[in-house]
C-alpha positions as CSV (number, residue, x, y, z in Angstrom):
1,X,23.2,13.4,24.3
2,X,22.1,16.9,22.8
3,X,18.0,16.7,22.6
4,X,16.5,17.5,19.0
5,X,13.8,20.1,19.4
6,X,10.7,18.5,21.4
7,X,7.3,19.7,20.7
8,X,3.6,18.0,21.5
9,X,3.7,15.7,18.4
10,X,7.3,14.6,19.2
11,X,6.3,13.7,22.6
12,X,3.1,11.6,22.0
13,X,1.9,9.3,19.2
14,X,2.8,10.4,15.7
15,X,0.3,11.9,13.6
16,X,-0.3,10.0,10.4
17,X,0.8,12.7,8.3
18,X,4.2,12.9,10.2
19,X,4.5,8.8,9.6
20,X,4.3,9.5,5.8
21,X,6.6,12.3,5.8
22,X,8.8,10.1,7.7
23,X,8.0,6.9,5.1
24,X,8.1,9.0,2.1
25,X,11.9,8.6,1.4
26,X,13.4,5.3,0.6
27,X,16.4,6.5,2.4
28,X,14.7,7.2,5.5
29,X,13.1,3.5,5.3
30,X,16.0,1.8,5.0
31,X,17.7,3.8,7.9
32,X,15.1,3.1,10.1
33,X,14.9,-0.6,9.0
34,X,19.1,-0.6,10.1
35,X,18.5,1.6,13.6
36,X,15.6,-0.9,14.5
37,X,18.2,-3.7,13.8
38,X,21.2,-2.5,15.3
39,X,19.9,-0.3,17.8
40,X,22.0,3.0,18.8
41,X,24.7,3.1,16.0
42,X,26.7,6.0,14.1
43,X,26.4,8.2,11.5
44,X,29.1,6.3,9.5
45,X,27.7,2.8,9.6
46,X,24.6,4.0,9.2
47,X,25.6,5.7,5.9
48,X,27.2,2.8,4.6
49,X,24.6,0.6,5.1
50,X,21.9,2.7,3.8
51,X,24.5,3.1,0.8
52,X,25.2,0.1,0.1
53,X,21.1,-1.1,0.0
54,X,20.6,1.9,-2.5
55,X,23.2,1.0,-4.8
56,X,22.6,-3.1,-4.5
57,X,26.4,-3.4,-3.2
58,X,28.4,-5.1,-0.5
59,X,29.7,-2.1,2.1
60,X,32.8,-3.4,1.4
61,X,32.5,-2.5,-2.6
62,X,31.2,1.1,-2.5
63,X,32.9,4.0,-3.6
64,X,34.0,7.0,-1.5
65,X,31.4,9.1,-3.3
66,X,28.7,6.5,-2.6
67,X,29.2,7.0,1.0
68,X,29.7,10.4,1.1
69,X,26.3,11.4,-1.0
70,X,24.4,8.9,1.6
71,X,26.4,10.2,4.4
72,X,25.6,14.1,3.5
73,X,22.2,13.6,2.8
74,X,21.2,11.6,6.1
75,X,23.0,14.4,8.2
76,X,21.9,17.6,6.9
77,X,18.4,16.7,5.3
78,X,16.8,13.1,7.1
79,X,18.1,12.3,10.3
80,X,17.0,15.9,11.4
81,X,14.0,15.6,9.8
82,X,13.2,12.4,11.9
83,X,14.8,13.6,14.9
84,X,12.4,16.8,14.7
85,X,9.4,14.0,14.3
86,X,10.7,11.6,17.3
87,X,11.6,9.0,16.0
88,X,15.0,8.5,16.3
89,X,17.5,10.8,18.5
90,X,20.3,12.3,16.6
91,X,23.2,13.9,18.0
92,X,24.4,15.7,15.2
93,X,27.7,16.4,17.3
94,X,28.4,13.1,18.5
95,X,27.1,11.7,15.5
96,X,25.1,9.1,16.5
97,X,21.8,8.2,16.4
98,X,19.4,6.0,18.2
99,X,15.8,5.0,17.6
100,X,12.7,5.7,20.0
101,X,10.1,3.8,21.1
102,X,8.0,5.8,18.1
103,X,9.3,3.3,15.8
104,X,7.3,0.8,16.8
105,X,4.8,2.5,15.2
106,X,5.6,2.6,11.9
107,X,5.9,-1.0,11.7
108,X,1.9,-1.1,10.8
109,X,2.7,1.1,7.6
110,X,5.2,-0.9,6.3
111,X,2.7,-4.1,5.1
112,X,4.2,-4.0,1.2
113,X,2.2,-5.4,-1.2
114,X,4.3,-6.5,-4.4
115,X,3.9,-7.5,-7.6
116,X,0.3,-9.8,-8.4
117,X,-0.1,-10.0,-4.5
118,X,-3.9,-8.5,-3.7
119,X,-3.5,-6.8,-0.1
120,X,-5.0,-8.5,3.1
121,X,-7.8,-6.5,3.8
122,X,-9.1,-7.2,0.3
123,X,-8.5,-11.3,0.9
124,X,-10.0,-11.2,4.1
125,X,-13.0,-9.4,2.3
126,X,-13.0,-12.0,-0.3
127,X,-12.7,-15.2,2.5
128,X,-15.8,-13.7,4.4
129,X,-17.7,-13.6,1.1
130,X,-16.9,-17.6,1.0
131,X,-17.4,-18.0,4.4
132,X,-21.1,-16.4,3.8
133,X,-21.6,-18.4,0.7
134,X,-21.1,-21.3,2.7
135,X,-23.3,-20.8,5.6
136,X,-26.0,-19.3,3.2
137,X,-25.9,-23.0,1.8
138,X,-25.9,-25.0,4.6
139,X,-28.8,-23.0,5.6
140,X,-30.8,-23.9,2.7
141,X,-30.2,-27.1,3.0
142,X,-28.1,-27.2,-0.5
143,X,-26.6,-29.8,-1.8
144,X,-23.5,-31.1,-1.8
145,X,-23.3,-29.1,1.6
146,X,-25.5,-31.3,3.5
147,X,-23.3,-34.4,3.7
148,X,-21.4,-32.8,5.9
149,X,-22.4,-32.2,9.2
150,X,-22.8,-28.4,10.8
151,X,-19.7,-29.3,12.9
152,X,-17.5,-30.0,10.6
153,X,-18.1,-26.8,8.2
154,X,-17.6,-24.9,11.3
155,X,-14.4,-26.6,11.8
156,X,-13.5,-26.0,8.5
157,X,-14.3,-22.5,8.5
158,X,-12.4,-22.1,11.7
159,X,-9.6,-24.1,10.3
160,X,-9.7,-21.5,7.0
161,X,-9.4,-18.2,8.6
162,X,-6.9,-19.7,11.0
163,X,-4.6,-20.3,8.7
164,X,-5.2,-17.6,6.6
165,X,-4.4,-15.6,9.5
166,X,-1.1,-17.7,10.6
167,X,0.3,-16.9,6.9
168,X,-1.0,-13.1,7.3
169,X,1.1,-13.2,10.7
170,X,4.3,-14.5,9.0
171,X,3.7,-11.9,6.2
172,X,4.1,-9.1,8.3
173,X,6.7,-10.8,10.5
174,X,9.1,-10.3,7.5
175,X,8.0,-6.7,6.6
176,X,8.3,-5.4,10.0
177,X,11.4,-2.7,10.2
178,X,14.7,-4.1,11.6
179,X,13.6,-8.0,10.5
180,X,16.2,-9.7,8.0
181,X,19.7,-8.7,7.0
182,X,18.3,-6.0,4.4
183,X,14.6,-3.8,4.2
184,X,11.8,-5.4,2.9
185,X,11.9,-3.6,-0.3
186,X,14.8,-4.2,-1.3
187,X,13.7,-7.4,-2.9
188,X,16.8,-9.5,-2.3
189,X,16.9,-13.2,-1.5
C-alpha cells in the first residue's frame, strides 16, 4: 500500500482542530461511519454507500451521476484530506481505503444531540442539583424526607445515577461511528 504523507500529528493523537476538520463534512462522517463498519473496503462501495445515505436511496436506486459526484469528491477532495490527517489509509492507486486506529477517537465527538433532547453534561448537572437538594433535606431533618431511612435515600440515589448512566451508555452505543446499518444522523428507523 502507497503511505499518505506522515507527519508528527499523523503519527500521534489527533489534535482537536484536525478532528473538526475531519467532522466538519457530512460526507466525511458518513464515510468514516461505513470504513469503521466494514473495515478496509474500496473506493467504489464506499462511494455508493456514502451516496446513497446523502440522497436517502437504496444503492441499488441511484443514478450514475449520484455515484460519480460522491465518487469524485471522496477521491480528489476527502479521502486525502483524511489520509493527510491519519485516519484512514488511502491508496489513491489501488483505490482502497482502510481506517486507523485514529478512529477510535472520533467516536467521543460524535454524541448528537437532536431535536428537544438537552445534552448529558447538562442532565447530569441538573441530577446533581437533585441529588444535593435531597441530601440538603435529609440533613435538616425535612419532612417528608425523614420517613425514610438514610439508607434507603442512598440507595435511591445510587439507584438514580445508575441508571441514568446505563441509558447514557446505550445513548452513545448507538452514536458511536460504524454502529447500525446507516450514520447516526441520518435519522432513519
Amino acid at each position: 500500500m502507497e503511505p499518505g504523507p506522515v507527519s508528527a500529528e499523523s503519527t500521534s493523537e489527533l489534535s482537536e482542530e484536525e478532528v473538526f476538520e475531519v467532522l466538519s463534512h457530512r460526507r466525511r462522517r458518513y464515510a468514516l461511519h461505513y470504513l469503521v463498519e466494514s473495515g478496509e473496503t474500496q473506493l467504489g462501495d464506499l462511494a455508493e454507500h456514502v451516496a446513497a445515505w446523502e440522497n436517502d436511496k437504496g444503492v441499488e436506486q441511484l443514478s450514475t451521476g449520484e455515484r460519480k459526484r460522491v465518487y469524485c469528491a471522496l477521491q480528489q477532495s476527502h479521502l486525502p484530506k483524511m489520509d493527510a490527517a491519519g485516519v484512514v489509509e488511502f491508496d489513491k492507486r489501488r483505490g482502497t481505503i482502510d481506517p486507523s486506529e485514529a478512529v477510535e477517537e472520533l467516536d467521543i465527538y460524535m454524541d448528537v444531540v437532536k431535536g428537544d433532547e438537552i445534552p448529558w453534561s447538562k442532565y447530569y448537572v441538573g441530577l446533581s442539583a437533585v441529588g444535593a437538594a435531597l441530601v440538603g433535606a435529609l440533613w435538616l431533618d425535612a419532612y417528608p424526607f425523614v420517613l425514610l431511612s438514610d439508607t434507603a435515600w442512598a440507595v435511591f440515589l445510587t439507584t438514580m445515577f445508575g441508571v441514568s448512566a446505563l441509558v447514557h451508555h446505550y445513548h452513545a452505543q448507538k452514536t458511536k461511528l460504524g454502529v447500525g446499518k446507516t450514520p447516526p444522523e441520518t435519522d432513519r428507523k
